[in-house]
Each structure stands twice: as C-alpha cells, then as structure tokens.
GUPATI-813081 format. One record per residue: residue in three letters; x, y negated, z of N, C-alpha, C in turn. Coordinates in steps of 0.02 Angstrom, whole numbers, plus 50000, padded with zeros to 5 digits. Atoms other than C-alpha are relative to their C-alpha. Layout:
% GUPATI-813081
ALAXYZXYZXYZ
...
//
This chain:
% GUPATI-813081
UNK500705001650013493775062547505499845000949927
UNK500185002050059493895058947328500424997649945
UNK499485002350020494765056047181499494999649912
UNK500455000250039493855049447006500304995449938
UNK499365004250035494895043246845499305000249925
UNK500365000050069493685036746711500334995949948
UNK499625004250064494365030446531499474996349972
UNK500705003450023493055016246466500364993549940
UNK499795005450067493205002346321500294994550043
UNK499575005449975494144987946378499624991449987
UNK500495006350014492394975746375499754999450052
UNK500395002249917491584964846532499425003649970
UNK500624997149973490084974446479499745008050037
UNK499794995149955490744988846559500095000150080
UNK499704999049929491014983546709499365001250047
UNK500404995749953489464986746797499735006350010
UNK499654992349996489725005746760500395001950033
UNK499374998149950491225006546833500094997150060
UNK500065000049934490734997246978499465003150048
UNK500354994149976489395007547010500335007550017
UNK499844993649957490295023047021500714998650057
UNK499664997649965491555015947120499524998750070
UNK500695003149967489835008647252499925007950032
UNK500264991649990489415028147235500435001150057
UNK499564997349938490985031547322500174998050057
UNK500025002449929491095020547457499465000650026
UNK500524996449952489405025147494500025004850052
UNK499834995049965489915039747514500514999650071
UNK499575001249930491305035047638499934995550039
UNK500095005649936490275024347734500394996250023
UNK499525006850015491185009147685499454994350020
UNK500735005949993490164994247761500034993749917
UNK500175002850064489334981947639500714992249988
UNK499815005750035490464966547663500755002149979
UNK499584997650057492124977847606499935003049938
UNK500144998950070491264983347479499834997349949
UNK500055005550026490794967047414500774997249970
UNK499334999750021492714962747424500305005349949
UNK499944994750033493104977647328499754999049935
UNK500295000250067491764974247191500374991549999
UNK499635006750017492594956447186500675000749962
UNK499254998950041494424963647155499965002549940
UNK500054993650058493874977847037499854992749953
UNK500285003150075492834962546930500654995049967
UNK499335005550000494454950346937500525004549978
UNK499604997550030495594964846866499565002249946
UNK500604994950065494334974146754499934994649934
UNK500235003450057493744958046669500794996149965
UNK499255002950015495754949446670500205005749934
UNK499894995050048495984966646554499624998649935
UNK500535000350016494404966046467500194994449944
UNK500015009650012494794946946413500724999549969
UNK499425002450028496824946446366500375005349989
UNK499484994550012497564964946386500075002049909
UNK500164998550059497074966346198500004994349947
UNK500045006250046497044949346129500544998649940
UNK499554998250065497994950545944500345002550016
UNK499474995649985498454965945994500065005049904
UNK499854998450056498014971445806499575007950025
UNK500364992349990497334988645906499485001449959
UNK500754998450003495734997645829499614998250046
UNK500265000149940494424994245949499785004550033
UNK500034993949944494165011346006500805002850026
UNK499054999049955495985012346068499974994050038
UNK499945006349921495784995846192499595004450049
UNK500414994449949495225007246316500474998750076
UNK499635001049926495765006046514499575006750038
UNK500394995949979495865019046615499924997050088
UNK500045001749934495285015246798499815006750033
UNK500154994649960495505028746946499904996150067
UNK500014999749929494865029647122500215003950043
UNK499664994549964495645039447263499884995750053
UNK500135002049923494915039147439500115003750035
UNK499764996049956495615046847566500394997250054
UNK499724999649955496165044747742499864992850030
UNK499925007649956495175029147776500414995549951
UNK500085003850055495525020647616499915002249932
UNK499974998650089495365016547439500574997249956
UNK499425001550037496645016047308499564998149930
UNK500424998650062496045009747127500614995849966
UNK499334999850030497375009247002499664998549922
UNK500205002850060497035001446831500464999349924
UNK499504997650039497815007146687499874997449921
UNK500315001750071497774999546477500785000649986
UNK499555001350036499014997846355500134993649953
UNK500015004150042498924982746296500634994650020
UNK499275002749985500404969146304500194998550082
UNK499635000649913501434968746464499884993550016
UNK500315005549937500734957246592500075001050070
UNK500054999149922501124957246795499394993450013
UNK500285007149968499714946346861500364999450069
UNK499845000349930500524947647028500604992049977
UNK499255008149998502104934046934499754994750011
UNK500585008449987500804919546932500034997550057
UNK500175003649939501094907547058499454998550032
UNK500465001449975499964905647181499874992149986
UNK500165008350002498874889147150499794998750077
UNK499815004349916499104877147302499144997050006
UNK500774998049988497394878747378500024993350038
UNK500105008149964497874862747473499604992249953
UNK500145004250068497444853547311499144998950006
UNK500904998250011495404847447283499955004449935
UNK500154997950069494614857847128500414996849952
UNK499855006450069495014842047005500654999649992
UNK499175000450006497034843347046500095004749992
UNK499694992249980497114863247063500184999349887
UNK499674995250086497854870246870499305006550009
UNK500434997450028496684879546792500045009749973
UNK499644991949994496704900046822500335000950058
UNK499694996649964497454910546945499685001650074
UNK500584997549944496064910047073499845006650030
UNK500384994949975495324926147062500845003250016
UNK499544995349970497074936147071500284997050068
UNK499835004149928497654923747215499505004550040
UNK500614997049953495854931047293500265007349997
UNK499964992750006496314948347254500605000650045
UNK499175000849954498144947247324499764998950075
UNK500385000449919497204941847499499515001250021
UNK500574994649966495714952347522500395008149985
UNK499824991750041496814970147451500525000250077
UNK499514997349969497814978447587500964999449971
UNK499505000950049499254979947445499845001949936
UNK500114999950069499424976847262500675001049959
UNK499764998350039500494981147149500024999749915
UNK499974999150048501204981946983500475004749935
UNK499224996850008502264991446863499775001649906
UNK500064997950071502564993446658500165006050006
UNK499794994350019502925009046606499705004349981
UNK500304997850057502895020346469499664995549940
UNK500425006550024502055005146367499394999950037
UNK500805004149975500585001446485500294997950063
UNK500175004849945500074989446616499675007250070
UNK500334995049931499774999846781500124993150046
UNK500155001949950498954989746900499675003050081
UNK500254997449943498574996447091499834993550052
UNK500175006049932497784989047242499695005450032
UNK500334994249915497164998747417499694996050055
UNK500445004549950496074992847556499815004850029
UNK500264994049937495645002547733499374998849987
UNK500805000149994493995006847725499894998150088
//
C-alpha cells in the first residue's frame, strides 16, 4: 500500500503533522475510525514520550533532536517504527502499573505505554547503532 519515513524536530508541537499524514494513510486504507483513534493514541504516547525525555541534557544542538518516524502499510496492516538518537531508553522495561490499584495508589507514569502495549498488535524495541528504534503494528 504504502510506505512513508518522515524526519521532524523532536517537539509535541509536531505531532499533529505527523498524525495527520499518518490519518492520510489510513484513509486511504479504509481503516475504520475507532482503529484509527487507537493508532492516533499510540503514535501521541510514543511521539510525545520522545519529544519530552529522548533529549533531555542530552547537550545536542536543537536541530539534531530530530526523530525519524516511518509508516508501512501493507497486507492489512500498519507498521510505525519510531526512530531518535537520543539516550537509550526501552519503554517496553517499565513495569506495568497494577491497574487494580484506585488513581490515588497507582505510581505515577507508565499509563500511556501500558495503553499502547494493549491496543498495538506487537511492539517492540531495540538500541542500535546509538538510537532508540521503537516499532509497533496493528491489523487494519
């Protein structure tokens, strides 16, 4: 179907750019609205997790915090793979917070990737080369 690898600054005010063109493309693959809602949920919960700490006294210039994010649709899903260089991080190591808990007992963080980890088909992680490569896929 598709395959679309944009490089953008590594700021939440980017992100409704880049969730627009990925919107474009599930349009296109007549993706119904409430996976595509899920979808714009994961993308904002990795995008902004980057955005927010991949760079934090990293000492970088700020036109080098840059992430690159690709899409690839094909065969009845989407793949979107999230790429920076900024210090090595797996969000996947984070224990899940015990949802059994009310708000007021839960620890503070780890929500949205917990959410991502159980709306994504599969997620993934992996250093190498010095950057953070993050993936996740979902059947259209």
């Amino acid at each position: 179907m598709g395959k679309k690898l944009i490089t953008l600054e590594a700021k939440t005010e980017k992100l409704a750019e880049i969730t627009g063109i990925m919107d474009e493309m599930l349009e296109e693959a007549d993706c119904d609205m409430k996976t595509q809602l899920t979808l714009d949920m994961a993308l904002e919960e990795m995008f902004v997790n980057v955005a927010h700490y991949a760079y934090l006294e990293s000492g970088l210039p700020e036109e080098k915090q840059t992430m690159d994010v690709e899409f690839e649709v094909e065969n009845g899903k989407i793949t979107i793979t999230i790429t920076d260089s900024g210090k090595p991080f797996d969000p996947l190591k984070k224990p899940d917070p015990d949802i059994t808990l009310s708000a007021e007992e839960r620890q503070i963080g780890g929500l949205g990737i917990y959410m991502v980890k159980q709306s994504m088909d599969n997620v993934s992680y992996e250093y190498k080369d010095g950057k953070n490569i993050f993936m996740m896929d979902k059947a259209l």
